[in-house]
C-alpha positions in Angstrom: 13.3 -5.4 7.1 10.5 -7.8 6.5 10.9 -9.8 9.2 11.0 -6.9 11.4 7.9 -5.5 10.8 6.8 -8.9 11.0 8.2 -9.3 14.9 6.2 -5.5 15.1 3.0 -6.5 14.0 2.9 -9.6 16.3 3.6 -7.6 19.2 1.2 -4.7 18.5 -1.6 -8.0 18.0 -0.6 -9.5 20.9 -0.3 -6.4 23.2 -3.6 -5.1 21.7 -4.7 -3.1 24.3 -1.6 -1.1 24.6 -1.6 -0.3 20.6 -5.5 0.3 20.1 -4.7 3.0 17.2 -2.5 0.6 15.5 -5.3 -2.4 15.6 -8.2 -0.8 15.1 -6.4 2.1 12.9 -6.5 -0.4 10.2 -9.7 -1.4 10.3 -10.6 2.7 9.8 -8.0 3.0 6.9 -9.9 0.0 5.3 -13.3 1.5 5.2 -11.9 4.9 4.4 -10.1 3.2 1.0 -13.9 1.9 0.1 -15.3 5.5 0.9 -12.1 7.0 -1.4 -12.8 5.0 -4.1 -16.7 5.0 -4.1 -16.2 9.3 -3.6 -13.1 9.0 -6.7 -16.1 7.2 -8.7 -19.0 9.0 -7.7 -16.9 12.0 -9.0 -16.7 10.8 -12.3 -20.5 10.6 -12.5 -19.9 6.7 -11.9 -22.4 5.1 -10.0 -21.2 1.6 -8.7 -23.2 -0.9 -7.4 -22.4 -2.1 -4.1 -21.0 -5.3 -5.5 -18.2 -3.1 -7.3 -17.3 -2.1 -4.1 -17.6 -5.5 -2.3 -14.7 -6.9 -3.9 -12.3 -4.7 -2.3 -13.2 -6.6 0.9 -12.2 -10.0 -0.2 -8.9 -8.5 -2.0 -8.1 -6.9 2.0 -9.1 -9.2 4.3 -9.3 -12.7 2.7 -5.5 -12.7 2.7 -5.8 -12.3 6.5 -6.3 -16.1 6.6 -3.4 -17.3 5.5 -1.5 -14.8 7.6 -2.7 -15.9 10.5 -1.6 -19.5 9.6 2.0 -18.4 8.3 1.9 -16.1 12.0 1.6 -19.3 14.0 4.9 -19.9 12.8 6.9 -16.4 13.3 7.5 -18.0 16.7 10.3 -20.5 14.8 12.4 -17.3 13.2 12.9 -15.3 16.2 16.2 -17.7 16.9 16.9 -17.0 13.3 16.5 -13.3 13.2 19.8 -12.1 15.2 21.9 -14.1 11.7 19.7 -12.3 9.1 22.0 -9.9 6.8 21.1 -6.5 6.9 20.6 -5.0 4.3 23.1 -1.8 3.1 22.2 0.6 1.1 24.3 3.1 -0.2 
C-alpha cells in the first residue's frame, strides 16, 4: 500500500499539469493547517508570535528534502513492485 501511493505521487509530480489540484492542493492544505492552528489559538485568547507558528513550516516541508533524494530512487522498485505481498485483511 505504501509503495503504491508512492508510484501515485510520482506520477501526479511528474504529470503536473494534468493533476494541478493534487500539486498545488497541498500547498493550500499547508497554509490552511497554519491558519487552523493560529484561529484554534487565537480562540483561546492565545496570542502566538509568528515564530510559534514558523515551526510548523520546517516540521512540513524540511522532510521534503530527503524525499526528493529517496524519490530518485522509486525508479529501482518498480521491477520489484508486481512480487510485493499484498496485504489481507480480514
Amino acid at each position: 500500500m505504501l509503495l503504491g501511493g508512492v508510484v501515485i505521487v510520482r506520477h501526479m509530480l511528474a504529470q503536473a499539469r494534468g493533476y494541478p489540484g493534487g500539486v498545488f492542493g497541498f500547498a493550500i492544505f499547508w497554509a490552511s493547517d497554519i491558519l487552523t492552528l493560529y484561529a484554534a489559538l487565537r480562540a483561546f485568547e492565545v496570542h502566538p508570535p509568528l515564530s510559534a507558528l514558523v515551526y510548523r513550516f520546517f516540521t512540513l516541508w524540511l522532510p521534503i528534502l530527503p524525499a526528493a533524494l529517496a524519490a530518485t530512487q522509486v525508479r529501482a522498485l518498480d521491477p520489484e513492485l508486481p512480487g510485493v505481498p499484498r496485504a489481507s485483511f480480514p
